[in-house]
N, C-alpha and C positions, 0 to 999 in steps of 0.2 A: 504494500500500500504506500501511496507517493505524498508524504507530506501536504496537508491542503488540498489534498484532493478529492472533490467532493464525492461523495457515498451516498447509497441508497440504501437501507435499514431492511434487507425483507423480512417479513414474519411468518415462517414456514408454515405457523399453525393456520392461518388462514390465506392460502393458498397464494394468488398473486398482489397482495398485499403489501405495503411497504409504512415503517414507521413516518406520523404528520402530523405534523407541529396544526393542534385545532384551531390555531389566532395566529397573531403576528405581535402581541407584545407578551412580556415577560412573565415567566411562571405561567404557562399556556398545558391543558393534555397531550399527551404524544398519544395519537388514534394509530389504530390500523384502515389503511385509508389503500383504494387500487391505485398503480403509481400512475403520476398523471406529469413526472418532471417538474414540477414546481419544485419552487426553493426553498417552501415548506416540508418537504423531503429529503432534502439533499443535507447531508452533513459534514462534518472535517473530523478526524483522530488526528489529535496531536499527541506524540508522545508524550511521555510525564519521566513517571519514575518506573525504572524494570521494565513490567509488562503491564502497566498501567499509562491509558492513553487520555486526554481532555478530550471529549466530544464537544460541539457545538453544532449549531446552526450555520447554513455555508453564508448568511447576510449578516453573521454577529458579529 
């Protein structure tokens, strides 16, 4: 995975589904939503510590 590179979240349990931000400000649900490329889907890993990475929003 390429630093800042935005990601799509799937959620295997409900089939073509991808994790999505329900709003657009802060402290918002993450739904299982079908992906639609919005950038209320789209995320970044940033590494951290070890094998711990920051997730975000790919607009934050």
């Amino acid at each position: 995975m390429v630093k800042n590179d935005p990601q799509f979240i799937k959620n295997i349990a409900f089939g073509n589904r991808v994790a999505d931000l329900r709003g657009d400000q802060n402290n918002q649900d993450i739904i299982a939503w079908p992906r639609n490329g919005g950038i209320n889907q789209q995320f970044t890993f940033v590494p951290e510590h070890g094998k711990e990475y920051k997730i975000s929003t790919t607009d934050s």
